[in-house]
C-alpha positions in Angstrom: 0.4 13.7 21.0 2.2 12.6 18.1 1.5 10.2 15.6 3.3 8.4 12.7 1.0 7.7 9.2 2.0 5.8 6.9 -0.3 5.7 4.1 1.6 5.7 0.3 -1.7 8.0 -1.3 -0.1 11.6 -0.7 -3.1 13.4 -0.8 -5.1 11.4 1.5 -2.4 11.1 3.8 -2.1 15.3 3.5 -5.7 15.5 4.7 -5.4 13.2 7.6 -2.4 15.1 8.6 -4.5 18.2 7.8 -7.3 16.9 10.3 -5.1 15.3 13.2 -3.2 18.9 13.3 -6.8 20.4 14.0 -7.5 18.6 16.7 -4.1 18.8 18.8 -1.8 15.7 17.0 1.6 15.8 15.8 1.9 14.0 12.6 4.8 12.9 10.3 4.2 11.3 7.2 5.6 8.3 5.4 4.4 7.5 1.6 6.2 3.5 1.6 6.5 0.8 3.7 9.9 0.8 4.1 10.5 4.3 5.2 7.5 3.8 7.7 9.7 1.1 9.2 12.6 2.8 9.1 10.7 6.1 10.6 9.1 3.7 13.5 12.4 2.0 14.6 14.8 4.4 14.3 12.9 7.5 16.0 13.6 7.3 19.5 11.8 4.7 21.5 8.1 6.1 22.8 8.0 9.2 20.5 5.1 8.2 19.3 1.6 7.9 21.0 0.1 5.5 17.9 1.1 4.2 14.2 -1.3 4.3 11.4 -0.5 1.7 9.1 -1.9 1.7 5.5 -2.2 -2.5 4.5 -1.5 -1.9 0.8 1.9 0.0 0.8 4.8 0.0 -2.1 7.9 -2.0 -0.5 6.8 -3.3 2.9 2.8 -4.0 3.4 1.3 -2.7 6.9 1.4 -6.4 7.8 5.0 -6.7 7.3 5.4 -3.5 9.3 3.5 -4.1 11.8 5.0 -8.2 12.1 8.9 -6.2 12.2 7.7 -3.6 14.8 6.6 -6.5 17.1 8.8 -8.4 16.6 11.4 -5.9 17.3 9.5 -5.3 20.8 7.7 -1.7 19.5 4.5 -2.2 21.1 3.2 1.3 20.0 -0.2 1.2 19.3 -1.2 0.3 15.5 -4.2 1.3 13.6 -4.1 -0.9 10.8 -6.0 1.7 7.3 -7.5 -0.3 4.2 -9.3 -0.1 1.5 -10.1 -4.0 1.7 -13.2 -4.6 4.4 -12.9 -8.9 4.3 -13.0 -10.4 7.5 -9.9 -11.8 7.2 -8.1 -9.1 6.3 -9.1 -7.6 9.7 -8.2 -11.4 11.4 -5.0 -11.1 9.8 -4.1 -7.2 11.0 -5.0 -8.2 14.5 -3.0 -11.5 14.5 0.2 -9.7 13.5 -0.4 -7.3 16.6 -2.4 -4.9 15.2 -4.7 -3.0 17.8 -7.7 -1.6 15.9 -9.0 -1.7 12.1 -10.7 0.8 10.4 -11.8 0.7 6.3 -11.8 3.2 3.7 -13.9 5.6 3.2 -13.3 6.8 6.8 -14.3 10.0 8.7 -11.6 11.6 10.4 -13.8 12.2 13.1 -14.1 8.7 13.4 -10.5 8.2 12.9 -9.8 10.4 15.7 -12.5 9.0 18.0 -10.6 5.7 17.7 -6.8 7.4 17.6 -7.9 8.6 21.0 -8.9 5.4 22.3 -6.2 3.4 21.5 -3.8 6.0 23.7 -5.9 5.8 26.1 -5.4 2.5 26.5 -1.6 2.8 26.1 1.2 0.5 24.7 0.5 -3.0 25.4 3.2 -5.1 27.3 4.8 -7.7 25.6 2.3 -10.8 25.4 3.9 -13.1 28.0 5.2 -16.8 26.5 2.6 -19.6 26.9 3.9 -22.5 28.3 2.9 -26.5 29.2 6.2 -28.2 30.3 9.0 -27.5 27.6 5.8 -27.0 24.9 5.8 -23.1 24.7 4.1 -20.9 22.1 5.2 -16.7 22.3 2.3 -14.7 20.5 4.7 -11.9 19.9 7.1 -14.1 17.7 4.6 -16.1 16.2 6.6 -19.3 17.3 5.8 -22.6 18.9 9.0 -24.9 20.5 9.3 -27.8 22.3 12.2 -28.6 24.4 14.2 -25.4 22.8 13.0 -27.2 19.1 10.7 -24.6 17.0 7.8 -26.3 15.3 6.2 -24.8 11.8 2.6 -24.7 12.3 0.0 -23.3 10.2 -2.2 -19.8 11.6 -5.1 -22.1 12.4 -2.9 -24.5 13.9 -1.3 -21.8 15.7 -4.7 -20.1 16.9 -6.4 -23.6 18.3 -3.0 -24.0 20.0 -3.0 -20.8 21.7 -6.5 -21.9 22.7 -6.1 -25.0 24.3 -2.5 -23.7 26.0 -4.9 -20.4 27.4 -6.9 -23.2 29.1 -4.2 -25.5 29.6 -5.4 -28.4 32.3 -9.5 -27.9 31.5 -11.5 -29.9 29.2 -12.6 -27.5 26.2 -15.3 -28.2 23.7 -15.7 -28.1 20.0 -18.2 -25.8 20.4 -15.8 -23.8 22.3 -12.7 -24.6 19.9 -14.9 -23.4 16.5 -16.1 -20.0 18.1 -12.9 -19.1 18.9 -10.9 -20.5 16.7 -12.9 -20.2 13.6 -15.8 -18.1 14.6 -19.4 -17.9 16.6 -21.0 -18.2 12.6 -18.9 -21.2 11.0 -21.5 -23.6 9.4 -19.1 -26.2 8.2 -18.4 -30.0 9.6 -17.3 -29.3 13.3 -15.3 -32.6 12.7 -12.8 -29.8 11.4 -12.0 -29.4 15.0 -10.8 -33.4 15.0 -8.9 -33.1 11.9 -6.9 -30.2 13.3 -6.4 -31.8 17.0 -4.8 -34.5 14.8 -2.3 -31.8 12.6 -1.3 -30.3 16.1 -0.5 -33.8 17.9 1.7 -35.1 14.6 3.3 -31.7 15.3 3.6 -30.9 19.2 3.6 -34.8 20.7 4.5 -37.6 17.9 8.0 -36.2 17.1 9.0 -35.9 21.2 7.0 -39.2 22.3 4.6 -37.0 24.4 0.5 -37.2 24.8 0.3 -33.4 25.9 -3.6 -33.3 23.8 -6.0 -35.5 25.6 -9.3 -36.5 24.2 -12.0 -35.8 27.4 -14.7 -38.0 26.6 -18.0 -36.4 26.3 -16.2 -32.9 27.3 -13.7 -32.1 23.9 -10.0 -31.9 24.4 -7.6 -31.2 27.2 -3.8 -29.5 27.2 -1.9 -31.5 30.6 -0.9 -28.6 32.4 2.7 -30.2 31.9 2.8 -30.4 28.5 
């Protein structure tokens, strides 16, 4: 099995090499972000079994690594390496395609414990493009159109819309909207969810002269099936 590490402290990256050879891996190294790029895009497609993705690299960050891999269709698995352990630091790694997340101080036989599972699962196929009519939002890309016309949203815009579009044609609650969008623990005003239904429908449906969002009375909010 061969691996790719990109990780910019030499020594560390030297003893994960060190401990991956141990156990049966093939490891090259890569000390910035933009020779990790570079080393993932330009070695032939499928050489490698997983990427190991430092967030805080000189050059490129992990995110932007991971984000151009994607992008670029390389859906080798990513484990995203950090020093940082905030929650949305993790929210972020996973949302730009990241697979798993683990935080320094690691073990390595932790690191190859999860290494392990992530080619067992294999490469991920392309997340398909969500669509309601001509509303369509690809995951991959990051993007939101209507009728061939991108629309800028914000992430949380972007996540609540990915929501509703998953569930396109049911009636969805707040309750259901905040512990997926936001999470099972947020304590603020869940007239948030209101405020953003608002951002998404001066977005996605006031601009085209559509109603695609409809308020379900007593239930939460509904995506028409036809956009």
């Amino acid at each position: 099995m061969r691996i790719l590490v990109v990780e910019d402290e030499v020594a560390l990256a030297e003893t994960i090499r060190e401990g991956l050879a141990a156990e049966g891996f093939t490891v090259d190294l890569a000390h910035n972000g933009a020779e990790g790029l570079w080393t993932a895009t330009e070695t032939p497609h499928g050489a490698y079994d997983a990427i190991m993705l430092d967030i805080m690299l000189p050059e490129l960050s992990g995110y932007e690594i991971c984000r151009h891999l994607r992008a670029r269709a390389v859906w080798t698995p990513v484990l995203m390496l950090t020093a940082k352990d905030g929650e949305y630091d993790e929210a972020d790694a996973l949302d730009l395609g990241a697979d798993d997340y683990l935080v320094k101080p690691f073990k390595i036989v932790v690191l190859i414990a999860r290494l392990r599972a992530l080619i067992r699962r294999g490469a991920p196929e392309r997340p398909a493009v969500l669509s309601a009519g001509d509303l369509t939002l690809d995951p991959a890309e990051r993007r939101v159109a209507r009728a061939g016309t991108t629309i800028a949203v914000t992430p949380r815009e972007f996540a609540m819309l990915e929501f509703l579009m998953r569930h396109r044609g049911q009636a969805v609650t707040k309750n259901a909207i905040i512990e997926n969008v936001w999470d099972a623990h947020f304590t603020g005003d869940p007239n948030i969810v209101e405020v953003y239904i608002g951002y998404l429908r001066k977005k996605i449906d006031h601009p085209f002269g559509r109603a695609s969002i409809e308020t379900v009375r007593g239930a939460g909010y509904r995506l028409t099936p036809d956009g």
